[in-house]
C-alpha positions in Angstrom: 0.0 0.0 0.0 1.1 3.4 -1.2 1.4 6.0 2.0 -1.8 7.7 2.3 -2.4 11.4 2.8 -5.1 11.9 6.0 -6.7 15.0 7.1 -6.8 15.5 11.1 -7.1 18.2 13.2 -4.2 19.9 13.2 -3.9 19.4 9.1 -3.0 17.2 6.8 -0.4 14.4 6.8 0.8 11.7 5.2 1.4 8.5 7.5 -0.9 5.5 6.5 1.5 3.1 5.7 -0.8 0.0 4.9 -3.7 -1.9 6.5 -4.6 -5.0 7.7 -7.4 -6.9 9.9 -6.5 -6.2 13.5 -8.4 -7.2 16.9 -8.4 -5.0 20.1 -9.3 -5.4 23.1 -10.7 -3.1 25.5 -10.6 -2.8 29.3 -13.2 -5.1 30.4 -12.6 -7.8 28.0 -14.7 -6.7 24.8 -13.1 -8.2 21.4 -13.3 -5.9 18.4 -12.3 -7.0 15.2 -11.6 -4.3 12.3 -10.8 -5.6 9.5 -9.6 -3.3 7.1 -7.5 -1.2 10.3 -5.2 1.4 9.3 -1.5 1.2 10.0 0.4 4.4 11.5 3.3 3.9 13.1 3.7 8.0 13.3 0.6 8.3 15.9 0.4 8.5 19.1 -3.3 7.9 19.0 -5.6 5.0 17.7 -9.2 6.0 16.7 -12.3 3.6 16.9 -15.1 4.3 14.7 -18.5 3.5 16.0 -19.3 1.3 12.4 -16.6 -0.9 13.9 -18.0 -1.3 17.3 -21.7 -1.7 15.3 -20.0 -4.6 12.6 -19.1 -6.5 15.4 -23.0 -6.6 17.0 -22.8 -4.2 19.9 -25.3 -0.9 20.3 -24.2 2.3 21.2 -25.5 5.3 23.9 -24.2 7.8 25.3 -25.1 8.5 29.3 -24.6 11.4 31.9 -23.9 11.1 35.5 -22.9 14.2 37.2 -21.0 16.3 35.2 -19.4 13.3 33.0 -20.2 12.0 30.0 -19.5 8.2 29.1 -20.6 5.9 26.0 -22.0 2.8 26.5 -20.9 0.1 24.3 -23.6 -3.0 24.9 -25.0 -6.3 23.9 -28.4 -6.9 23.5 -29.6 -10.0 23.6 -33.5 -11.1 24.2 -34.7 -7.5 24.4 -32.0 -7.6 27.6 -29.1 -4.7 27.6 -25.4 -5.6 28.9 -23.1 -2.5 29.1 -19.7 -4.3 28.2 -17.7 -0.9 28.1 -18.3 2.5 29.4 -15.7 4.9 28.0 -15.6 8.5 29.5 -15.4 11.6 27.2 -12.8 14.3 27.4 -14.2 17.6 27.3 -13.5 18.0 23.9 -16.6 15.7 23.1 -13.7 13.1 22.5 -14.5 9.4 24.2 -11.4 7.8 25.1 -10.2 4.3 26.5 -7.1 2.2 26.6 -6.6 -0.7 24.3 -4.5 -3.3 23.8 -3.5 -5.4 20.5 -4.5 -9.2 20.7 -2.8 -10.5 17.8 -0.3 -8.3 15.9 1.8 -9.0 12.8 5.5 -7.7 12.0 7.3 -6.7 9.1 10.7 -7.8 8.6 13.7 -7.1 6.2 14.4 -10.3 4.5 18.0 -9.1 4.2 18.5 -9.3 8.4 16.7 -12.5 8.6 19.3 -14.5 6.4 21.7 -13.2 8.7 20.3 -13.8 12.3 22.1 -16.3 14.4 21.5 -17.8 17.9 
């Protein structure tokens, strides 16, 4: 994949440097599989789109308590909600949460693996 240019908020950039299916998983044990993810290795940040979270079969509301607001990610099942992950929002209207990578795939030189020794 050619590097792509993307447009964020502080301008445009180019560092897409390919894709590939990816699975994340987030704090209290919800699986999300993307499958066409975008790879950065420039950013410092990961965005989740909410037509991921739907393609994989969970709803989506947002909730106040207080002066914080969170986003529900749930499972319905039988007419019965299950919150499964409540992110909280910063107050830029931003939700954020901490992810981590379940199965990952690296990119290697051929010309370094010829020479690897143990």
């Amino acid at each position: 994949m050619n590097e792509e240019s993307v447009s964020t908020i502080s301008g445009s950039t180019t560092f897409i440097e390919g894709s590939r299916r990816a699975i994340i998983l987030l704090p209290r044990g919800t699986k999300i599989e993307i499958i066409n993810a975008l790879y950065s290795p420039k950013s410092q940040r990961n965005l989740l789109r909410f037509k991921d979270i739907r393609q994989n079969g969970y709803h989506i509301e947002t909730l106040n308590e207080g002066n914080c607001e969170f986003l529900q990610i749930m499972s319905i099942a039988q007419c019965n909600k299950q919150i499964v992950e409540k992110l909280p929002a910063f107050f830029t209207g931003l939700y954020y949460t901490k992810i981590s990578s379940i199965e990952t795939h690296a990119i290697v030189n051929q010309k370094f693996t010829n020479d690897f020794v143990l």
